[in-house]
N, C-alpha and C positions, 0 to 999 in steps of 0.2 A: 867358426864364423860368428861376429860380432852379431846382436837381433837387430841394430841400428849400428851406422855411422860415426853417431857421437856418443859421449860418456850419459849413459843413461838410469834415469833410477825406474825398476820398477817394483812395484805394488801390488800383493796378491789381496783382493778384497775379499771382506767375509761378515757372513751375522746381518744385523740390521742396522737399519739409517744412523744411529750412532755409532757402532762400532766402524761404519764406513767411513765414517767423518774424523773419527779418530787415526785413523789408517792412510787415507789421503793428508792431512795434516802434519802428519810427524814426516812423511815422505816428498810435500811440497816444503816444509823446510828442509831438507836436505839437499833435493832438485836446488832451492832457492838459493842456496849459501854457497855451493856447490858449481852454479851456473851449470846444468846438467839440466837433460832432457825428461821429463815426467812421464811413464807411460803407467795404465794400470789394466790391473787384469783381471777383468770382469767376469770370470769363465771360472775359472780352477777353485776360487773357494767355495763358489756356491752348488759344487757337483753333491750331490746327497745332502745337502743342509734339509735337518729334519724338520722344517719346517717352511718349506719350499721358497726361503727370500730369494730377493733376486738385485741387483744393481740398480739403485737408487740416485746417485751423485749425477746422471744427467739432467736432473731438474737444477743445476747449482751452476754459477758461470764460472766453472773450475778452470784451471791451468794445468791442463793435462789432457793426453788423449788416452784413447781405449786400444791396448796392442793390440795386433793381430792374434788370429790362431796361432799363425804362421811363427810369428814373434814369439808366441808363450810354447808352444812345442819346441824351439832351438835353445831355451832355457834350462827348461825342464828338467835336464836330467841333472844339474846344479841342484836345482831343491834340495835331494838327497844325500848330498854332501855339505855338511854345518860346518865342518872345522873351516873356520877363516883361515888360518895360515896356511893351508891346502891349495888357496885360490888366488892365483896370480892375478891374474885382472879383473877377479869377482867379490865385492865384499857381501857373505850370502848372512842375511839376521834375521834370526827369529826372536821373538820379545817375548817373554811372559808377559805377565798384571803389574808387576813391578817395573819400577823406573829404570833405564840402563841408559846411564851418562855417557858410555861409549858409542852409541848407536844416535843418540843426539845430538854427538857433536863428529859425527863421521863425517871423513875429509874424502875430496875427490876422486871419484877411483872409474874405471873403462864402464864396469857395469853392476849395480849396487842391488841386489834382492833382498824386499821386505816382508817377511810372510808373520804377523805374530798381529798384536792387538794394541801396543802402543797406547796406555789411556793414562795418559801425564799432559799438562798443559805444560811441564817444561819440555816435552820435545820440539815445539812449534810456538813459547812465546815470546821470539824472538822477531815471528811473524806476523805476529796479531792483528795488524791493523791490515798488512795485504788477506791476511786468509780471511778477515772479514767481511771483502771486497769478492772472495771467491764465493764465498759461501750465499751468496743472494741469489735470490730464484730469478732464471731466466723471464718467470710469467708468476707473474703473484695470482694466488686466489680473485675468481671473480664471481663467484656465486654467492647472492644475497644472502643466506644462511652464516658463511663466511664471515661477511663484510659486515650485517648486523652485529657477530661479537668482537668483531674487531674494534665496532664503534661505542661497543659498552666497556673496553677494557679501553680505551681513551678517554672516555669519560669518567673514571674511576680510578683509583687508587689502586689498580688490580694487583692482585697475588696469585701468579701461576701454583696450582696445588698438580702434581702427578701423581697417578697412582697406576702402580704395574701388578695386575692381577694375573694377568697368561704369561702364557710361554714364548706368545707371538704369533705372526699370523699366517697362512697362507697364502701361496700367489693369488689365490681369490679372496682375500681377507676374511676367511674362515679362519677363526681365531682358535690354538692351539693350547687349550689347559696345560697347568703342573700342578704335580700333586704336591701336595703340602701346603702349609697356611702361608700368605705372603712374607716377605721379608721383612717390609716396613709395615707396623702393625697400626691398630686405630691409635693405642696412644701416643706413636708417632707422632702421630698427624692432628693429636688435640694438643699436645703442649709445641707442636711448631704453627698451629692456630691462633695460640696464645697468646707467643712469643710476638706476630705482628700487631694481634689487638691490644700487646701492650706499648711495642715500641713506635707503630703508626696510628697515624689519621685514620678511621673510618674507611678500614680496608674493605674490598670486596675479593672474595674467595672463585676463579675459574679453576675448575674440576677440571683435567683431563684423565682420560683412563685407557685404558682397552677393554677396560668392560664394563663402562659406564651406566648401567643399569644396576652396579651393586654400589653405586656409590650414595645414591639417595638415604640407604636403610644405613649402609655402611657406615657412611660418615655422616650421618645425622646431627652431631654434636656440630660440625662446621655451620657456623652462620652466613649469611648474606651469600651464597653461594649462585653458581653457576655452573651446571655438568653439561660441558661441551658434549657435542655427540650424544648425547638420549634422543631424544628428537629426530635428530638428521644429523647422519652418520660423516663422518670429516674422516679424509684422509691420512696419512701419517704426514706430510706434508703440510698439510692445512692444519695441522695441531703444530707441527712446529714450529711454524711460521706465525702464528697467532699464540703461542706461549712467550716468544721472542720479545712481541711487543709489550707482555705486559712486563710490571713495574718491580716486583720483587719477586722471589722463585720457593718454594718449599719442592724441593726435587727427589723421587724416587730412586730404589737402588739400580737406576737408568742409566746408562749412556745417549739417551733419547731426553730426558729432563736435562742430564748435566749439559750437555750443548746447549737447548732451547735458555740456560741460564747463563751459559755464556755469552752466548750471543746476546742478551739483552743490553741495550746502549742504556739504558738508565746506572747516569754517575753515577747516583746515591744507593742500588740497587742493594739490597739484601739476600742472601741465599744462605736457607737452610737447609742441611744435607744430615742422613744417618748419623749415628755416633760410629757403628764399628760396620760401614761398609767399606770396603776394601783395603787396598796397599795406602799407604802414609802420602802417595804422590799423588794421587789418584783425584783429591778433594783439595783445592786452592786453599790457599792458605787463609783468605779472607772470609773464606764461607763459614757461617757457623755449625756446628756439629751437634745435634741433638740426640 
């Protein structure tokens, strides 16, 4: 028995507010090209996620609904079965890190299972400008704390700086250490400081962190700065929304920066990214690599 009526793509989500963005994305272009039904399934990845996230993309005016129990139980036992040519009316893909041209440009089929992590803008940028359209919050930020740096990063030449120090957070935003030293180190983040104080105007530096209390000592060498959240603590949300607007981006080994810098509508924007973070597809071709 079909989960739906019609040719349908679904979506296992997983991870946090980037990884889900990336996941809905490569799966709304396929729905999209496809003229198929988008459903996603907000249950199965996040069963023992160590570090209790939970489904995020209803704050977004996506194009897509949330399946049933009902719907992801009658699937289900597909998951287990990867060989594609096994499956007559099921194209079932799981992705690595790396890019797979087959699964981006998948053609129409009964019912299409997506379980992997898809983080290439060439699966979805074909759609750029509707998924742009999805990706806007239902309800923007309205709390003064908010709106105060949203009106200093309009005033200002701003530079979203990210810095990913945890693991991540809890359903109660009890944030979740890792051991070992970060990935992107301080000298990262002094020659990609540099880099706009040489090639911009009289930039100003917005900090975002998860653990923005180490950033004052930490990046001490960063000038003219702003650390979001010391003070009064922002959502993930409300940082993302408020990294968007500003003007150029120095992004963490994030899926949570790399979105907040896509999404920026400044034509002339700049983005600098790791030198040796991940797969070759992973980091737009325009962004610089430090």
């Amino acid at each position: 028995m079909p989960i739906t009526s019609q040719a349908t793509v679904l979506v296992v989500l997983r991870g946090g507010l980037g990884n889900q963005l990336f996941q809905y994305a490569a799966a709304r272009s396929i729905a999209a090209r496809n003229r198929m039904e988008l459903l996603l399934d907000t249950d199965t990845g996040f069963r023992n996620d160590p570090y209790q996230r939970s489904y995020r993309l209803d704050q977004f005016r996506i194009a897509a609904s949330s399946a049933s129990v009902d719907q992801i139980a009658r699937f289900a036992p597909a998951r287990v079965r990867c060989n594609l040519r096994r499956l007559r009316e099921k194209a079932l893909l799981r992705a690595n890190l790396s890019f797979d041209p087959l699964t981006a440009h998948l053609g129409r089929s009964r019912l299409i299972l997506l379980n992997g992590y898809f983080q290439s803008e060439d699966y979805f940028a074909s759609i750029s400008g509707r998924l742009r359209e999805d990706l806007r919050l239902k309800s923007e930020p309205t709390s003064s704390a908010v709106l105060k740096i949203r009106d200093q990063i309009f005033d200002s030449n701003a530079v979203c700086l990210h810095v990913r120090r945890l693991g991540g957070y809890s359903a109660s935003r009890t944030p979740v250490r890792v051991v070992g030293p970060p990935f992107c180190t301080p000298d990262y983040y002094r020659r990609a400081c540099n880099h706009f104080l040489e090639k911009t105007s009289h930039p100003r530096f917005f900090v975002f962190s998860d653990c923005p209390e180490w950033v004052p000592d930490g990046l001490h060498f960063v000038p003219d700065k702003v650390v979001v959240g010391l003070d009064t603590p922002t959502s993930d949300i409300d940082d993302l929304w408020l990294m968007a607007h500003c003007a150029h981006f120095i992004v963490a080994d994030s899926t949570f920066s790399w979105w907040a810098a896509w999404l920026g509508s400044n034509p002339a924007k700049q983005v600098v990214a790791p030198a040796n973070w991940g797969p070759r597809h992973l980091v737009p071709k325009d962004w610089i690599r430090l």
